[in-house]
C-alpha positions in Angstrom: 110.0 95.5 107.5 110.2 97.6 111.1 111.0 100.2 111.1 111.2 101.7 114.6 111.6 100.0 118.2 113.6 97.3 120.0 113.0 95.0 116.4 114.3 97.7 113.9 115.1 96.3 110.6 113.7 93.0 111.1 111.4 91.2 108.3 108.7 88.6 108.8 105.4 88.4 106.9 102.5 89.9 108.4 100.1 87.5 110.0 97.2 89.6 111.2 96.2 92.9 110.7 94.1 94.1 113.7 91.2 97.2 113.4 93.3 99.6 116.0 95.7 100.1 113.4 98.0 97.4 114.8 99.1 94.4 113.0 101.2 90.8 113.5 104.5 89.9 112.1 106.6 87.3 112.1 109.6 86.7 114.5 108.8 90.6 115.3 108.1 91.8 118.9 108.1 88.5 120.7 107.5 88.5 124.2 107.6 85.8 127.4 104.3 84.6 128.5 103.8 82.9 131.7 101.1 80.0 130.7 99.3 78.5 133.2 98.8 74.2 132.0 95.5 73.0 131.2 95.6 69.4 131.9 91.9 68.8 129.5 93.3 70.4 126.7 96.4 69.2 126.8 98.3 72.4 127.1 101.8 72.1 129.1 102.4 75.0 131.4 105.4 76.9 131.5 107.4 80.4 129.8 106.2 80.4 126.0 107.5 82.9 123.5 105.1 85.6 121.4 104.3 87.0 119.1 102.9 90.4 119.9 101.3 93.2 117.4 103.0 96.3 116.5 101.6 99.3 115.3 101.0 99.9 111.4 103.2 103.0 111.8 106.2 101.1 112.9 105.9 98.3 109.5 106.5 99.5 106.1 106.6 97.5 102.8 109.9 95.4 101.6 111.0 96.7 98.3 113.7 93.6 97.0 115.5 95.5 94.6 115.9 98.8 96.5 116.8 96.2 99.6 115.2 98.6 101.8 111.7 99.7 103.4 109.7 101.6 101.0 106.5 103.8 100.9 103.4 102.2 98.2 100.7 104.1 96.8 97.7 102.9 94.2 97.4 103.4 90.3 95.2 101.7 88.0 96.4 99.9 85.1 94.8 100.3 81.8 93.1 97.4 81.9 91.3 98.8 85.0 92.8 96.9 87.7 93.9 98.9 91.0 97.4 97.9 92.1 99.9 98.9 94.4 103.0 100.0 93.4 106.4 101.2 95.1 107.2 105.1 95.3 110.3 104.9 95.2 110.9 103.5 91.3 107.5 103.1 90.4 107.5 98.9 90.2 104.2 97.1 90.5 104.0 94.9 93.8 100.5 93.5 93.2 100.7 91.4 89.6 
């Protein structure tokens, strides 16, 4: 979920999650490209829509019974498995 910017309070999965600290998500911070055609590829040329990466700053975590945005941090389990799990009422996202 954003959480700041032009997109604020949009969802979309995350696609990519770049090493700057910046990752991809869906239907989030789409921009117009101007594409040039490549006739041996077979790419038409023309004004395509994209998807461009946000910072991690901007993105939190979907909690779906809060319906809001929420902060995660990590706990083991006693079986020894490190989960993630949402501050806010203390679910486990990772089962």
């Amino acid at each position: 979920m954003v959480i700041a910017g032009k997109d604020k309070g949009r969802r979309g999965s995350v696609l990519r999650v770049y090493d700057d600290g910046r990752v991809l998500v869906e239907n989030v911070n789409v921009a117009k490209k101007h594409q040039r055609g490549n006739p041996q590829a077979g790419q038409a040329g023309g004004i395509i829509e994209k998807e461009m990466p946000v910072d991690e700053s901007n993105v939190m975590v979907f909690n779906p019974v809060t319906q809001k945005g929420d902060r995660v941090g990590f706990k083991l389990l006693e079986d020894g498995r490190k989960v993630r799990y949402f501050k806010s009422n203390n679910e486990v996202l990772d089962q």
